[in-house]
Structure formats: structure tokens, C-alpha cells
C-alpha positions in Angstrom: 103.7 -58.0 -190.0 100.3 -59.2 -189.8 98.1 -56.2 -190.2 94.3 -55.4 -188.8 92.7 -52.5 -190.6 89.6 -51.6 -188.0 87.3 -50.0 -190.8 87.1 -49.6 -194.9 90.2 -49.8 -196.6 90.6 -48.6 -200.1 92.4 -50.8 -202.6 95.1 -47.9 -203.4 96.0 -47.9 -199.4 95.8 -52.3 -199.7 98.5 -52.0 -202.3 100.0 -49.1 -201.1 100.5 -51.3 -197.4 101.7 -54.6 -199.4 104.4 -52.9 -200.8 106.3 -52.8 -197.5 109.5 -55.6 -196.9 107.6 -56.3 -193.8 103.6 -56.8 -194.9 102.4 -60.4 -194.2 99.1 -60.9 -194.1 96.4 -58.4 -193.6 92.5 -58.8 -192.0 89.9 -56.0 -191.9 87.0 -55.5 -189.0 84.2 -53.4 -189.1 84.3 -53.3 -192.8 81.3 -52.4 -194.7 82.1 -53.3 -198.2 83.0 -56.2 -200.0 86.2 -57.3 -200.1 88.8 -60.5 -200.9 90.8 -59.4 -197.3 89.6 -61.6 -194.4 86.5 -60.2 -192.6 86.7 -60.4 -188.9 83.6 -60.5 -187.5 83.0 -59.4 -183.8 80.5 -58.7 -181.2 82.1 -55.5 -179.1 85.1 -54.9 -178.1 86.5 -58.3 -175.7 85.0 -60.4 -178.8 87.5 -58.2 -181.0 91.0 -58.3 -178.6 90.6 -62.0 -178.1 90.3 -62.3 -182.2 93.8 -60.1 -182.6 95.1 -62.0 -180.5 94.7 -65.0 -181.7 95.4 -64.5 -185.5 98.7 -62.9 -183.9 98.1 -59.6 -185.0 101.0 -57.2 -184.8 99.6 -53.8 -185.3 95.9 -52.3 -186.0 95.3 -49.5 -188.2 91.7 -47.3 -187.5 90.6 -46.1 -190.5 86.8 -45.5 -189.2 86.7 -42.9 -186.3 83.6 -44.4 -184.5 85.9 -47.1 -182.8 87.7 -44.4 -181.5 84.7 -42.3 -180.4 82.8 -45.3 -179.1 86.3 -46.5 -176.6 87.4 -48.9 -179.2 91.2 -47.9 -179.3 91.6 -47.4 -175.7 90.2 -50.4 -174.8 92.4 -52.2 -177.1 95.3 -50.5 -175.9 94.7 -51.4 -172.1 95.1 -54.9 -173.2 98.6 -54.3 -175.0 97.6 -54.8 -178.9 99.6 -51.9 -180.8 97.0 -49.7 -182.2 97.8 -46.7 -184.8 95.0 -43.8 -183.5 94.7 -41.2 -181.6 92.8 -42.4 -177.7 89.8 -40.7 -177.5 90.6 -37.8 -175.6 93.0 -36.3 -178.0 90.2 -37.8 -180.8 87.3 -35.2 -179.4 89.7 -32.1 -179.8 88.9 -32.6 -183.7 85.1 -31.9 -182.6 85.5 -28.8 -180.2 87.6 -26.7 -182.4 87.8 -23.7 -179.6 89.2 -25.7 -177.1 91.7 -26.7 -180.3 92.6 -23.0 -180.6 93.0 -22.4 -177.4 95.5 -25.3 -177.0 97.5 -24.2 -180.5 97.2 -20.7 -179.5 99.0 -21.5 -175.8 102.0 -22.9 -178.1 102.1 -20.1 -179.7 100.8 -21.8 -182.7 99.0 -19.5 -185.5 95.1 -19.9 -186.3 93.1 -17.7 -187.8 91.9 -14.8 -185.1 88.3 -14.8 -183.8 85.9 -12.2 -185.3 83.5 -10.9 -182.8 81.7 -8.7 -184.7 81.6 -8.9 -188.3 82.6 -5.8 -190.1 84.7 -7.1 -193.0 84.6 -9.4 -195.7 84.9 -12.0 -196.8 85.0 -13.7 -193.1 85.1 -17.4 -192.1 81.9 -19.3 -190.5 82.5 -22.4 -188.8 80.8 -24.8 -186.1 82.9 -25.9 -183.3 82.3 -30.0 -184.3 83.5 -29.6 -187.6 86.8 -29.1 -189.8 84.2 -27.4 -192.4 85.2 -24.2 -192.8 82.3 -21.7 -194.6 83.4 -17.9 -196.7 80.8 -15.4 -196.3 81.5 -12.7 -199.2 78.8 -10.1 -197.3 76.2 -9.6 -194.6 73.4 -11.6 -196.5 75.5 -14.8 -197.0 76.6 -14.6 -193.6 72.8 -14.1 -192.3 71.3 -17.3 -194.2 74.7 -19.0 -193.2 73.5 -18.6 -189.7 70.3 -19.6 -190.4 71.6 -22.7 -191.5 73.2 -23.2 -188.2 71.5 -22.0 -185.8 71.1 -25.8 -184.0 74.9 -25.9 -183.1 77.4 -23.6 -182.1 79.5 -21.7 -184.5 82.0 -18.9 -184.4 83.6 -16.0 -186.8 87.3 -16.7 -188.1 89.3 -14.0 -190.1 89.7 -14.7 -193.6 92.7 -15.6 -194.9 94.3 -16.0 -198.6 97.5 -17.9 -199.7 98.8 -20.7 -200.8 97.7 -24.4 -198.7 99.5 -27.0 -197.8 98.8 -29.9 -195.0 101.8 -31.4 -193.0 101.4 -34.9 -191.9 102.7 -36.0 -188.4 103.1 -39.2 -186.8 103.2 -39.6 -182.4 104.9 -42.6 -180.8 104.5 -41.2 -177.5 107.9 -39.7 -176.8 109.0 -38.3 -180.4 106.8 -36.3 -182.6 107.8 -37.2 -187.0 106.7 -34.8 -189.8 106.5 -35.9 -193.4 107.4 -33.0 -195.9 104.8 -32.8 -198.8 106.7 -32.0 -202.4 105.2 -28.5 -202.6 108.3 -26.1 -203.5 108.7 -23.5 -200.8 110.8 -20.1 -200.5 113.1 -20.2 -198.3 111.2 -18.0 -195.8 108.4 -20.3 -195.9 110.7 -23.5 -195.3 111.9 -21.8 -192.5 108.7 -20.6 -191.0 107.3 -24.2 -191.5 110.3 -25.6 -189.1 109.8 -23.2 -186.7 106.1 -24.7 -186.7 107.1 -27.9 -186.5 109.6 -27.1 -183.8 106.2 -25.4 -181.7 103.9 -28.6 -182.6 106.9 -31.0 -180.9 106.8 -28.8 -177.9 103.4 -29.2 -177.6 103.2 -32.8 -178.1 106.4 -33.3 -175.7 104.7 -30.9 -173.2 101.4 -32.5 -173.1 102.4 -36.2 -173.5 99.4 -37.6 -175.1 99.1 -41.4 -174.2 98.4 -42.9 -177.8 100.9 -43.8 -181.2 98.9 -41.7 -184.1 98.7 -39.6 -187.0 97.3 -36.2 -187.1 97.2 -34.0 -190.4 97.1 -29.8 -190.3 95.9 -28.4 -192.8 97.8 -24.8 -193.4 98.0 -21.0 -194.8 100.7 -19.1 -196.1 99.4 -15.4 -194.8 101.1 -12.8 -192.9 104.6 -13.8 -193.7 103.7 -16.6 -191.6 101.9 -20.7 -191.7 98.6 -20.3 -189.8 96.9 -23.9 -188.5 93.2 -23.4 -190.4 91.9 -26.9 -189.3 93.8 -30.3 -188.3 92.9 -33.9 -188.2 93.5 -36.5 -185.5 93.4 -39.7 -186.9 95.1 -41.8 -190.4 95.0 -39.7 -193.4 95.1 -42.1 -196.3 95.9 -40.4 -199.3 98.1 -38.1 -197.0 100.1 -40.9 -196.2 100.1 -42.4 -199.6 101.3 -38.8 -201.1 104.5 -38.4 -198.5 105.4 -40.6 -197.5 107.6 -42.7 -199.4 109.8 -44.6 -197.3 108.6 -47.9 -196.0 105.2 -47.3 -193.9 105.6 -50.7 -191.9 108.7 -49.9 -191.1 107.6 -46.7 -189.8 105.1 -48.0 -187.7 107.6 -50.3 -186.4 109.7 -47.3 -185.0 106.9 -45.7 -183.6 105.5 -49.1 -182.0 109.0 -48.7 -180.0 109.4 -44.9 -179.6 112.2 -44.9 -182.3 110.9 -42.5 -184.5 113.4 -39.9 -183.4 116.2 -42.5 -185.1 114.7 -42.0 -188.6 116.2 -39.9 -191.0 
């Protein structure tokens, strides 16, 4: 497969890509640092879809989420190159992290409840464009926390403690694939983490999103139960280099024809 990496690339995900039976030869766009992979160099995004097609491209991997927030991917799509991102639609739920809630929270999905008014602690600040999740311990570190903020939106979470752990997932646009990480679980918790998996591939089979991507969640153990504390639409290197550990082109392959739910 001849492979277009829109964005950096690190040299551990280079090596971790030329492993695969199926790697050929690889190019990067939109690449910032120096590097011995071919540099394509483009104008917008027509100059870019002629340039894939002509090198015979086979799949495109985003790595900088800009293209994706500036049209990049959709556009691409539209002109049938196989791109491996989230459009931009399900890109911007990453950035408006109520409506996020909201849609877990319909599934029946666990987050972290909503404080209104703050009378315990520690509590959870964080803005509704960001992952970044802030621990006030009392009232005066929530107060200059505030302060610090007070140009975007933000919102109170519950605080929660237990052990983390992020599950890595992969859309092909009619199957939804989770990657196990090698953490050792109880057998409540494995149990508990299927039935979350078994909610997130409702969701995704309910809402149908138009795109072949990853998305990461990062999770608690808390309650008896996995809460979602924050999730990522979009390819998480070292994620991907940490589980999975069959052959990634050939994985992409599957989900490039909606075959992910033949892999075992």
C-alpha cells in the first residue's frame, strides 16, 4: 500500500507503519519538520487530490487535526481517496464537550455528573473546547481557576478517583472495532468494559457517522462502574502503537471495505 501521512509523523509511528506485509511506499503532506519521506508539496485542497491521485495513493492517514477542521478530509473524501479521520462534524464534538455528554449520556454512556454548585471537593473544572480536565482541591483554587477562564465557557464535573485506562476504537462506517489495552482487569471490570463497548457500538450503529476513523476514550474505574472522562476523535499514535499488535495496514484494509466485523 502506498501510504499519505497528511501532517508530522514521528519516526516510531514510520517504523511502526513499515512493519506491515502490506507497506510500500509512504509520502507525507503538510509536514513541518525535516524528514527523508517524500514531501508533497500543495497549494489547497484540489492541488492535494490531484497529487494522491497521481502517485496512486491507496490510503491517507491525518495526523494534524487542522485539515480536518479546515474541510480537508471531507473534501478528499467526496473525490473517493480513502482517508483515515474523523469528517469534520464528528471532529468538532471533541471541542463542544456538553454536546459530547449529552450524546454519551443519551446512550446511556457514563461521564462524570455536572456540578452546579460547588459544595464539595476536590471537583473538576473544564472548558467546553478542551479535553483538559482541571482538580480544584477548595474554594480558592477553584476561584483563581475561574479567573483563569473567564474568556471561554467552562463547567463543574464531579471528581472522580480510580484506576485509568483509554480504549482505542476504529469506525469503518458499518462496524465499530475496539483494541484491548494489556492493563489486567477483575472480572467485574472486564465485564463492565464490554457492556461499554456494547453501548459505544449502538451509538455508532445508531448514528451512522459518514467517515472510517479512530477515536480514543479516555476512562475511570468509579462506582462499580467505567465512566467516559474525555475522548478523542482522531489517530492516536502511541495508542495505536501500544495495542495494537496485529498488522495495522491490514486493518485499515478491512475498514477501507467495511470488514472490520470479520476480524478476530
Amino acid at each position: 500500500m502506498n501510504i499519505l501521512i497528511l501532517g508530522n509523523c514521528t519516526e516510531d509511528f514510520y517504523n511502526y507503519l513499515k512493519t506491515s506485509k502490506l507497506f510500500d511506499k509512504m509520502f507525507l503532506a503538510g509536514n513541518s519538520a525535516e524528514s527523508n519521506i517524500p514531501n508533497i508539496d500543495f497549494e489547497d485542497e484540489k492541488e492535494l487530490t490531484n497529487k494522491i491521485k497521481a502517485l496512486q495513493i491507496d490510503v491517507v492517514l491525518v495526523t494534524d487535526k487542522t485539515f480536518i477542521k479546515n474541510g480537508y478530509v471531507d473534501f478528499l473524501k467526496s473525490h473517493y481517496i480513502n482517508v483515515i479521520s474523523p469528517n469534520k462534524k464528528w471532529f468538532n464534538l471533541e471541542f463542544s464537550q456538553a454536546v459530547s455528554k449529552k450524546l454519551l449520556e443519551y446512550y446511556s454512556i457514563n461521564t462524570p455528573k455536572i456540578i452546579l454548585a460547588p459544595k464539595e471537593f476536590p471537583l473538576v473544572i473544564r472548558t467546553n473546547s478542551s479535553n483538559k480536565r482541571k482538580i480544584a482541591k477548595n474554594m480558592d483554587e477553584l476561584i483563581d481557576l475561574m479567573k483563569n477562564l473567564s474568556s471561554e465557557q467552562y463547567f463543574l464535573e464531579e471528581y472522580l478517583d480510580g484506576n485509568c485506562q483509554s480504549l482505542l476504537s476504529l469506525w469503518d462506517g458499518e462496524s465499530l472495532y475496539h483494541f484491548d489495552s494489556e492493563i489486567n482487569l477483575t472480572e467485574v471490570q472486564k465485564d463492565r468494559l464490554d457492556l461499554l463497548k456494547t453501548k459505544f457500538n449502538f451509538m455508532f450503529g445508531d448514528e451512522k457517522p459518514n467517515f472510517i476513523g479512530f477515536f480514543s476514550s479516555e476512562l475511570i474505574w468509579a462506582k462499580n462502574d467505567w465512566h467516559v472522562i474525555s475522548f478523542e476523535m482522531g489517530l492516536n499514535e502511541n495508542l495505536i502503537i501500544k495495542n495494537i499488535k496485529k498488522d495495522f495496514l491490514y486493518i485499515l484494509n478491512s475498514a477501507i471495505y467495511q470488514k472490520l466485523n470479520e476480524l478476530k
